[in-house]
C-alpha positions as CSV (number, residue, x, y, z in Angstrom):
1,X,25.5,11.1,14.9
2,X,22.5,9.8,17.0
3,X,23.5,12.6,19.7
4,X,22.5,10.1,22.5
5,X,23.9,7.8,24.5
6,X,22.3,4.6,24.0
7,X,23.0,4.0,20.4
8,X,23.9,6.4,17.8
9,X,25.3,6.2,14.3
10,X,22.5,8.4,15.8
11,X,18.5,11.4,17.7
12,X,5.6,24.9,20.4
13,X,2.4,25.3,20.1
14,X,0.5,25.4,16.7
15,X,0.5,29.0,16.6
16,X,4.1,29.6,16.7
17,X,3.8,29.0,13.1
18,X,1.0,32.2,12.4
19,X,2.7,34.7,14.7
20,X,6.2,36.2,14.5
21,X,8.1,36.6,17.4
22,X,9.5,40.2,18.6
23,X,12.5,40.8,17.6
24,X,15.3,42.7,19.3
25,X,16.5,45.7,17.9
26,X,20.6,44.9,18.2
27,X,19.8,41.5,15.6
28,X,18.0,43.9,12.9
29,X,20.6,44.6,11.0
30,X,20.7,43.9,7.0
31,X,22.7,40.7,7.4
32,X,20.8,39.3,9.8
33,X,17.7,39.7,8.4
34,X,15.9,37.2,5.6
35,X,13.1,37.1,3.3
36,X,11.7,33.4,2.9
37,X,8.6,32.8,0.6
38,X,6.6,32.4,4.3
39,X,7.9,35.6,6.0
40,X,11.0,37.2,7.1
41,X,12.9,35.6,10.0
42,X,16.3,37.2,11.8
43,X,18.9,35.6,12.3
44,X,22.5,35.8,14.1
45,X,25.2,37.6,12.7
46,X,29.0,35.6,13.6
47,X,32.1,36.5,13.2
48,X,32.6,35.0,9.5
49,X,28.9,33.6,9.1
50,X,25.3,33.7,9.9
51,X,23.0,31.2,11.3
52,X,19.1,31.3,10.9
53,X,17.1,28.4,13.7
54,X,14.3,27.1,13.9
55,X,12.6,28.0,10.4
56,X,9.1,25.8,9.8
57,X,9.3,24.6,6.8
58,X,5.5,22.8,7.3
59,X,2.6,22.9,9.3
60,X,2.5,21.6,12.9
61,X,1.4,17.9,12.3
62,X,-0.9,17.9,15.2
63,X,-4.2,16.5,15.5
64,X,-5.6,15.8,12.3
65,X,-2.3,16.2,10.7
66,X,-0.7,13.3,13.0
67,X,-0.1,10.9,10.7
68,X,-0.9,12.8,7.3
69,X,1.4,14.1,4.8
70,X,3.3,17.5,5.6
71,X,1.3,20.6,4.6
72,X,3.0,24.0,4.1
73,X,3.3,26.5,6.6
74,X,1.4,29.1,7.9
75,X,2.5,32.3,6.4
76,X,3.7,35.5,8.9
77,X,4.3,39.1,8.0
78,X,6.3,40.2,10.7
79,X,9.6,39.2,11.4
80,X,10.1,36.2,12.7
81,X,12.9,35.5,15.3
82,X,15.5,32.6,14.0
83,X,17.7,33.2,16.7
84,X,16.7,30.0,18.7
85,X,16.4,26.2,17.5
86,X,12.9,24.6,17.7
87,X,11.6,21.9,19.4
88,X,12.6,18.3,19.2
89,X,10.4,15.8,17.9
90,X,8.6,13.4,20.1
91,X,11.1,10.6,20.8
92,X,11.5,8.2,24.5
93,X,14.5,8.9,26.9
94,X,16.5,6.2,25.0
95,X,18.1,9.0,22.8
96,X,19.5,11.1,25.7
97,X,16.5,14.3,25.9
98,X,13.1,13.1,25.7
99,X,10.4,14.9,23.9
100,X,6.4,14.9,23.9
101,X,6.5,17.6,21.0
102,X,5.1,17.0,18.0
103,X,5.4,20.8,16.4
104,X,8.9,20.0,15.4
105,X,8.9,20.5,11.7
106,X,11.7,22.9,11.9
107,X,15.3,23.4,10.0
108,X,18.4,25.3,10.7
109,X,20.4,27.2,8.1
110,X,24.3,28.1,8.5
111,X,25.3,30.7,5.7
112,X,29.0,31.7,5.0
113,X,28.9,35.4,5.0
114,X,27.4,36.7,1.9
115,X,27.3,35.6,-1.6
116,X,25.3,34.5,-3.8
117,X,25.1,30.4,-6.1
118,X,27.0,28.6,-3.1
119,X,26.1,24.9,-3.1
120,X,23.8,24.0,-0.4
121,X,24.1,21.3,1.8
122,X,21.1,19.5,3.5
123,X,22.0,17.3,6.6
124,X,19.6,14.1,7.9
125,X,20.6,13.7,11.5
126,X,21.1,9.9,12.6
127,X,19.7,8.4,15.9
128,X,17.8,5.3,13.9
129,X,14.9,7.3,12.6
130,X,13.7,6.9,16.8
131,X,15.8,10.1,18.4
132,X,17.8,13.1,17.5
133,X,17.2,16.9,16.3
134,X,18.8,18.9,13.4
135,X,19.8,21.7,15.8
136,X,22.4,19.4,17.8
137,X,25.0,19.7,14.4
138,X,26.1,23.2,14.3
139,X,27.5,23.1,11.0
140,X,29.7,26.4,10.7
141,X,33.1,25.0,10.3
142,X,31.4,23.4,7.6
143,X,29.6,26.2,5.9
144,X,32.6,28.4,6.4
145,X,35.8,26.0,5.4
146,X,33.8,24.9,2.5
147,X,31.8,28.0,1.4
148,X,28.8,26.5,1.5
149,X,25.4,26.5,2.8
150,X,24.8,23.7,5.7
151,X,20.7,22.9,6.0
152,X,20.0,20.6,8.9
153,X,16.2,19.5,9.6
154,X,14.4,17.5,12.0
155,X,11.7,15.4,10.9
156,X,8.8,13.4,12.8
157,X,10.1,10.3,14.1
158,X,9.7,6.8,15.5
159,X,6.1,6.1,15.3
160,X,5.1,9.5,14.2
161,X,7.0,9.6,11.3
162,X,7.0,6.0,10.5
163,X,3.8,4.2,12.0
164,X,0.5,3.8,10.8
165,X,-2.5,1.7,10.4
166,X,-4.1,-0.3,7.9
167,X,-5.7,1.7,5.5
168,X,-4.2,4.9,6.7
169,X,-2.7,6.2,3.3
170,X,1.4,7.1,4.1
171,X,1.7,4.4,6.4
172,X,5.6,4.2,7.2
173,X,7.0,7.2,5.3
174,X,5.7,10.2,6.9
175,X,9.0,11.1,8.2
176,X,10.3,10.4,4.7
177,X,7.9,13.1,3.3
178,X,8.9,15.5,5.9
179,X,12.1,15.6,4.4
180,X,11.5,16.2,1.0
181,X,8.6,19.0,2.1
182,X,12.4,20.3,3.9
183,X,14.6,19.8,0.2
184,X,11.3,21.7,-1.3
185,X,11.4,24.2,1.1
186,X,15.5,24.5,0.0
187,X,14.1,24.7,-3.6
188,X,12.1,27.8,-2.6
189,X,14.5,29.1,-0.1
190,X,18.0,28.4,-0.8
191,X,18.7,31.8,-3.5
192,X,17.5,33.7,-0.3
193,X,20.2,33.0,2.1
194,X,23.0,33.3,-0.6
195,X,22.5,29.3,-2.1
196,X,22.1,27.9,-5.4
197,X,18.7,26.0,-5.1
198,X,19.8,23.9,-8.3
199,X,22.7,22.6,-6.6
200,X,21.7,20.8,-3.2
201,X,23.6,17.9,-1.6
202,X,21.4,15.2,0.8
203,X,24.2,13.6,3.0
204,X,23.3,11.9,6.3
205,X,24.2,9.6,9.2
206,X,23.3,6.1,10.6
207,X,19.4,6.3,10.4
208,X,19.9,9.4,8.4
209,X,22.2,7.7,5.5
210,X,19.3,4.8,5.7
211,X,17.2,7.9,5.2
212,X,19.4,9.8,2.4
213,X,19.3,5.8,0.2
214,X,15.6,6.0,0.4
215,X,15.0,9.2,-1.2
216,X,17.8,7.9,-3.6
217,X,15.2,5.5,-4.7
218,X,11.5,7.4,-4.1
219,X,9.9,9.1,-6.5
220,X,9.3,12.2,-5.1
221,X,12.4,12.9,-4.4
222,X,13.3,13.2,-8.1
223,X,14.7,16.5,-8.9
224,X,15.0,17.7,-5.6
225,X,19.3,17.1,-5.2
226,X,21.6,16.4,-7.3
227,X,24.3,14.9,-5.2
228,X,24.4,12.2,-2.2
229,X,26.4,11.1,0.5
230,X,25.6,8.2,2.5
231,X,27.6,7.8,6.4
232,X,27.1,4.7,7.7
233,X,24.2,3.6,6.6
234,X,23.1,1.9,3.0
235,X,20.3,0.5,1.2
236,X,21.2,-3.3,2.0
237,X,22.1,-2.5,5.5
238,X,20.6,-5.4,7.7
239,X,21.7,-6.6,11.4
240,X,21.5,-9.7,13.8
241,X,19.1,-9.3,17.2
242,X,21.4,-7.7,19.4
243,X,23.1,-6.0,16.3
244,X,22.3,-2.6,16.8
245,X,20.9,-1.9,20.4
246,X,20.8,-4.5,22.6
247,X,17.5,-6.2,23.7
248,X,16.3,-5.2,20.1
249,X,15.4,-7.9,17.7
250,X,17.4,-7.9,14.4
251,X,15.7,-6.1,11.4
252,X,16.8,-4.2,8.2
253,X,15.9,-0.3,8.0
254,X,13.0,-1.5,6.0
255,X,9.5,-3.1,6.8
256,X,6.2,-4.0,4.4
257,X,3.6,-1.5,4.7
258,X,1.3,-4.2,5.5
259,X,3.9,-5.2,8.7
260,X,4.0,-1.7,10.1
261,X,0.0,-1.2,9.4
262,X,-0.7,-4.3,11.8
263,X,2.0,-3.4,14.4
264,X,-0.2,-0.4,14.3
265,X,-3.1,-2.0,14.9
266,X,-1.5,-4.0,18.1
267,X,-0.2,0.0,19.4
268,X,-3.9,1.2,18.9
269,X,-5.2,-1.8,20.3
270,X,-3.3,-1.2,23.5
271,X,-4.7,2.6,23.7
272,X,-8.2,1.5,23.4
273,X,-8.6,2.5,19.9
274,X,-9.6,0.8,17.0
275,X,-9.7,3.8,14.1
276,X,-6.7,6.5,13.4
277,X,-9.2,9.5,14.4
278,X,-9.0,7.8,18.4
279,X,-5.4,7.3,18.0
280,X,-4.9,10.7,17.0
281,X,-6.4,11.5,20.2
282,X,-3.3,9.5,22.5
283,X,-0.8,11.8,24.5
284,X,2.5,12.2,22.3
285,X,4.5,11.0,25.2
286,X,2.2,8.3,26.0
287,X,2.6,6.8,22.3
288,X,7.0,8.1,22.6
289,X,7.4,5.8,25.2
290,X,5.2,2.7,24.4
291,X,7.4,-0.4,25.0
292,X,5.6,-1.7,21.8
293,X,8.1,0.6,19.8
294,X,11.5,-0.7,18.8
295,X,14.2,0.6,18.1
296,X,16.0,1.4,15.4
297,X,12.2,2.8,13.4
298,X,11.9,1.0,10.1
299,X,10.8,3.1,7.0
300,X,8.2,1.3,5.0
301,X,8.1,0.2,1.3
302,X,4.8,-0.3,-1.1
303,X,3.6,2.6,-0.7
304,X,3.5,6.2,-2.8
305,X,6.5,7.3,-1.0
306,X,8.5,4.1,-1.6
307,X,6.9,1.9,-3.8
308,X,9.7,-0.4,-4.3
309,X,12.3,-1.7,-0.8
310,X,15.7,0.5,-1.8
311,X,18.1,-2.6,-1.8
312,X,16.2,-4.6,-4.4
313,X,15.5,-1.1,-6.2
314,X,19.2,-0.2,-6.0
315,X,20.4,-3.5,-7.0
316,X,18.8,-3.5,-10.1
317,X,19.3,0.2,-11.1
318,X,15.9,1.7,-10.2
319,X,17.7,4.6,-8.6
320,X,17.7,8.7,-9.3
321,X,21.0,9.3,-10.7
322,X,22.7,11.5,-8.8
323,X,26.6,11.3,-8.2
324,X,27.5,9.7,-4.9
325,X,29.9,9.4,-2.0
326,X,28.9,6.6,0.6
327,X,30.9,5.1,3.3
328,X,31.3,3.8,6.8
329,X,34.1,4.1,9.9
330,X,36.7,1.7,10.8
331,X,35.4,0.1,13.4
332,X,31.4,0.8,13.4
333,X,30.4,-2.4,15.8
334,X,32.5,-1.3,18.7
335,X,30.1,1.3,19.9
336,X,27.2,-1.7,19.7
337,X,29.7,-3.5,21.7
338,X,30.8,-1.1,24.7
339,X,27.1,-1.0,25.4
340,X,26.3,-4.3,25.5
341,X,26.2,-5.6,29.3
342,X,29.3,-6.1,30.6
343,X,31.3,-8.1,32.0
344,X,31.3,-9.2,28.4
345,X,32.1,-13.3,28.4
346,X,33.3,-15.8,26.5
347,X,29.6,-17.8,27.1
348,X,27.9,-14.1,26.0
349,X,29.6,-13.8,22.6
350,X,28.3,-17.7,21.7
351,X,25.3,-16.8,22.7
352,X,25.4,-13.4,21.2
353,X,26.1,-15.1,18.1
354,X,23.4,-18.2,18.3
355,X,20.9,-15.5,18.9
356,X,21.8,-13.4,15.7
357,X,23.0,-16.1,13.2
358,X,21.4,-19.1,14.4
359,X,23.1,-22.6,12.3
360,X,26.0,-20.0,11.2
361,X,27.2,-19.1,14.2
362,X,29.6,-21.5,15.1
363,X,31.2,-21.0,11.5
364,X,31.2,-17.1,12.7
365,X,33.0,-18.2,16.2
366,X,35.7,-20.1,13.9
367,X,36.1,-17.0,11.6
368,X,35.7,-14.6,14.9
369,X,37.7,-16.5,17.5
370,X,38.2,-14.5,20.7
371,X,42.0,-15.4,21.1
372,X,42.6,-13.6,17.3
373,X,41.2,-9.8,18.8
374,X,41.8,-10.1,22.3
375,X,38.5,-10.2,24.3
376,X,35.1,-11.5,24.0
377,X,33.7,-7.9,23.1
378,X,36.4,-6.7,20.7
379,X,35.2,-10.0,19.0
380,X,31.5,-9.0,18.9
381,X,32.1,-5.8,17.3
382,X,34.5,-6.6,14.5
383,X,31.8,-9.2,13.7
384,X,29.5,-6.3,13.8
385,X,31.4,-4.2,11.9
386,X,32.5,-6.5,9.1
387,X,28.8,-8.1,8.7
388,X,26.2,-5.3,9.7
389,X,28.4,-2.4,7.9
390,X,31.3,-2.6,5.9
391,X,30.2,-5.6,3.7
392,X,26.6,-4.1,2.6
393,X,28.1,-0.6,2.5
394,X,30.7,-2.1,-0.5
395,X,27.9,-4.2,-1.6
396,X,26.0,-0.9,-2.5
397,X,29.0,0.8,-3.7
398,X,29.4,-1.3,-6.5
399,X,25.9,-1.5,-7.4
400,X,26.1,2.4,-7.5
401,X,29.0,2.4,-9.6
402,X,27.3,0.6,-12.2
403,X,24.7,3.3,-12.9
404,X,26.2,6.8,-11.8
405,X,29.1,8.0,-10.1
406,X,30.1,6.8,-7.1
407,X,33.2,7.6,-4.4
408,X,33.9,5.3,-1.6
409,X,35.6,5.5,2.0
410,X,36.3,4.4,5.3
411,X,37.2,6.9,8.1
412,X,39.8,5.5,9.9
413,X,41.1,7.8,12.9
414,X,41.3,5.0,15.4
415,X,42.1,7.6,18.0
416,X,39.1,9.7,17.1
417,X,37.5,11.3,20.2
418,X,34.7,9.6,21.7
419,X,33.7,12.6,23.7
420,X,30.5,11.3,26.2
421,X,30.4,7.9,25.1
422,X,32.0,5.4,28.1
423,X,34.2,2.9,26.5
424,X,35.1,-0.2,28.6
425,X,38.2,-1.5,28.8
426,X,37.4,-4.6,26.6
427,X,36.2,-2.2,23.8
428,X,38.8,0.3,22.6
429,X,36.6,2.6,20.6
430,X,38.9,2.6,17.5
431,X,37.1,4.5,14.4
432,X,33.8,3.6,16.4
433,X,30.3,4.2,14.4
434,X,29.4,8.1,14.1
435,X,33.1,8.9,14.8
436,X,33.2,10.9,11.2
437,X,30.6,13.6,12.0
438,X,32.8,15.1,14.8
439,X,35.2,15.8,12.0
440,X,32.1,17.8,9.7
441,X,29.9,19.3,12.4
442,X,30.2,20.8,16.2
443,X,27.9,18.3,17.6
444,X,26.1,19.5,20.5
445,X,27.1,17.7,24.4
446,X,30.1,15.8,22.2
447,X,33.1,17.7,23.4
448,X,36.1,17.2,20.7
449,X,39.7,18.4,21.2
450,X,42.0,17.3,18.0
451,X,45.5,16.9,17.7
452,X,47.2,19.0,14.8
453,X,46.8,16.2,12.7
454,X,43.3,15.3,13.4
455,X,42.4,18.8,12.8
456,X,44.2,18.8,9.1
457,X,41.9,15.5,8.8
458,X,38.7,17.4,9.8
459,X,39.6,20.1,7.2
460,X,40.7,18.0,4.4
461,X,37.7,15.8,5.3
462,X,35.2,19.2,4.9
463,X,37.1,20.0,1.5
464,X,36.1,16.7,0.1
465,X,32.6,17.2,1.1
466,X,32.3,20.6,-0.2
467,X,34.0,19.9,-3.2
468,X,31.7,17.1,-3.8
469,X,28.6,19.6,-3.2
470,X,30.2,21.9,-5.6
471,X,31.1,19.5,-8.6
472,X,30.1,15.9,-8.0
473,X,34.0,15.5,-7.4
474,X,35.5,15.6,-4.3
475,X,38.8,16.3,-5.4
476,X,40.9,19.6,-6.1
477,X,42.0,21.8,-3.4
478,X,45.4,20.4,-3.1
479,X,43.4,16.9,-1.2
480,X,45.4,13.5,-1.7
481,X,43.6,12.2,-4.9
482,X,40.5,10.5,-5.0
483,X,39.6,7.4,-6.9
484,X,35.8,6.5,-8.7
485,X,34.9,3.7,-6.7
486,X,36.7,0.5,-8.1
487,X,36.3,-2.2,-5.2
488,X,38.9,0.1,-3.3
489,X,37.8,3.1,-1.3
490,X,39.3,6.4,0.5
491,X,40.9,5.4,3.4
492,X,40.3,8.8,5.7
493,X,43.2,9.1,8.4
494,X,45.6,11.6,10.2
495,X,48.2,11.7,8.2
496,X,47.6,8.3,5.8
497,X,44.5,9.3,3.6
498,X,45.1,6.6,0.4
499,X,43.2,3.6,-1.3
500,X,42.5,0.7,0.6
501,X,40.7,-2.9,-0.3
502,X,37.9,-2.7,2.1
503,X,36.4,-5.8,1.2
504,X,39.5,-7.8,2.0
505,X,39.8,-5.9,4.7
506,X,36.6,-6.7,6.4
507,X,36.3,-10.6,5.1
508,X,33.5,-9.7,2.7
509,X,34.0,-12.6,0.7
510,X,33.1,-14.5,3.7
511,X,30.4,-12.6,4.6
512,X,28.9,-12.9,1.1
513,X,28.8,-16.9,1.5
């Protein structure tokens, strides 16, 4: 979940990294203490698990490490405090909490108990690649229901992690690398705090699932999981202006190296600058908030990190095979929709829909009337949902299924709760986009009260996960059976978890013309 309340899904000084922190006598105990290949860090001891915050996994990337790949961390000898999460990376207010910090390469770990070769589970956090932190998904009823270990990292962001210039090697997948510097760190790590660092899981949200498909197809990121789930987000994911946030341009989660260099050059121009070094020099928050910076953050393709765009490179099999479970909500557009302004009008959707599909739009208004969902803005998000989502979710699906293993689904709680996000009357939130991750994580500000049958969703929901961590399989654990992807996919509701034909569902055959 983007953990903001524009647009989901989804989103300390240098020397924090060379000195340990005191720590207080009551947390020393055996349990709460671990040794990581950079020092030891303490942790907190629950009832039933323990949790370990704030844990660099790379060096600050700060002045001449702005805009440079991630270099490992500083080593300590002391005992470091975990017992508090680290910052947030820079981001603007759009998200919710703005930040000006850049020493945010930081991760979380969530540990059931003790034991020892329990699968390990690393979570991207969504908010479009522009906002969010790892420490807002507390991930204990995951970790403990499903005996596994829950990672959640933060990684640079927005034009930080996926800016640059021209001729600035990296340009565009900075944040990218920070992630795979944080599954390398799992590698090293994972054995410590009871995990089995050959058995790792990369599952994300929103911008993180974008994120989770990209390391599916990047080099470097060979070897580093075996298993993949993908939330609301896939490789051939693209959307209409308007689409995602409105007032932004429509895009796909991917741009040319070359097209992010000279946006670049347009951001440095405005700062006075004309080389990285003076860039470098800019306040954090000064380059956070510069209305040159869209949102959602495009990651960019041709270069080391992705050489190839992931949809093309996933469409004709250039993928690391891993098994994978990838999916979408019910009703992902209706949270585009409630904040788009309102009153929401007939003469808005048309034009809503002239802006974003241009010469197909009034063969959309035909296929989308108004009078067939009930209002103007319920119209607008099924569009959304059926032609931004669902249709390049399933279009992914089955090129996934050709090559490796491959579960679908669609969470479908349509009375999911939609705990701070404001839903107009016009726009009844249904299985609204990021409603899943409620049902997998304690997300932080999102309060969440489920009915009996919800919560037997949220369980059954965690077993499938961890099962899939475990084997490749989600099934077993008494769960309703779960088909390989055929063209149908697991239907995820209270009650009513069975096989459903999305694509029929969603008018994918029109979408696809």
């Amino acid at each position: 979940m983007g953990n903001h309340r524009r647009w989901t899904s989804a989103l300390l000084a240098a020397a924090a990294l060379a000195t340990a922190t005191a720590v207080p006598a009551a947390a020393a105990d055996a349990g709460a203490i671990v040794r990581t290949a950079s020092g030891p860090v303490s942790g907190t001891v629950h009832d039933g698990y323990r949790t370990f915050q704030g844990i660099p996994f790379a060096a600050p990337p700060v002045g001449e490490l702005r805009w440079k790949s991630p270099q490992p961390p500083r080593k300590w000898t002391e005992t470091r405090d975990a017992t508090k999460p680290g910052a947030r990376c820079a981001q603007s207010a759009g998200g919710g909490t703005p930040s000006d910090v850049e020493d945010c390469l930081f991760l979380n770990v969530t540990t059931p108990g003790t034991g020892k070769n329990k699968p390990v589970m690393v979570w991207l956090h969504g908010g479009g690649n522009s906002y969010g932190s790892a420490d807002g998904f507390d991930g204990h009823r995951l970790a403990v229901g499903g005996d596994v270990v829950v990672v959640t990292t933060n990684y640079r962001l927005g034009v930080f992690g996926f800016g640059g210039l021209p001729g600035l090697d990296g340009t565009g997948g900075f944040g990218l690398e920070d992630q795979q510097a944080a599954l390398r760190w799992v590698r090293a790590n994972a054995a410590a705090f009871g995990g089995d660092p050959g058995n790792v899981t990369l599952f994300g949200e929103s911008g993180g699932s974008f994120d989770v498909c990209a390391q599916l197809t990047s080099p470097g990121a060979r070897g580093l999981f075996q298993r993949a789930i993908m939330q609301s987000g896939s490789c051939s994911t693209t959307w209409p202006a308007n689409g995602i946030i409105y007032g932004q341009p429509g895009k796909s989660a991917w741009a040319s190296t070359d097209a992010i260099a000279a946006d670049g050059a347009a951001l440095a121009a405005r700062h006075g600058c004309s080389d990285v070094a003076c860039l470098r020099g800019v306040p954090a928050g000064e380059l956070a908030n510069d209305p040159l910076i869209s949102q959602p953050t495009a990651a960019g393709f041709g270069n080391r990190v992705l050489p190839e765009r992931p949809d093309r490179a996933l469409a004709a099999g250039r993928f690391n095979r891993v098994p994978v479970i990838s999916g979408n909500t019910r009703d992902e557009g209706r949270l585009t929709s409630a904040f788009t302004p309102h009153p929401f009008t007939e003469d808005q959707y048309q034009q809503l829909l002239r802006d974003g599909f241009g010469d197909q739009a009034a063969r959309i208004a035909a296929r989308y009337p108004t009078s067939k969902y009930g209002t103007p803005a319920l119209a607008w998000a099924t569009v959304l949902t059926d032609g931004v989502w669902a249709c390049h979710q399933l279009a992914d699906n089955r090129a996934l299924a050709r090559k490796t293993t491959n579960f679908g689904f669609e969470f479908a709680d349509r009375s999911a709760p939609t705990g701070y996000f404001p839903f107009p009357e016009d726009v009844p939130p249904g299985a609204f986009h990021s409603s899943d991750v409620a049902y997998l994580f304690d997300v932080a500000g999102f309060p969440v009260t489920f009915t009996p049958e919800q919560q037997r969703l949220a369980d059954q929901m965690i077993g499938y996960w961890a099962r899939f961590a475990a084997t490749g399989d989600p099934n077993g654990h008494d769960l309703p059976r779960w088909s390989r992807f055929d063209g149908a996919v697991q239907s995820l509701a209270p009650g009513a978890i069975k096989p459903v034909d999305a694509g029929r569902e969603h008018g994918c055959g029109f979408w696809a013309n």
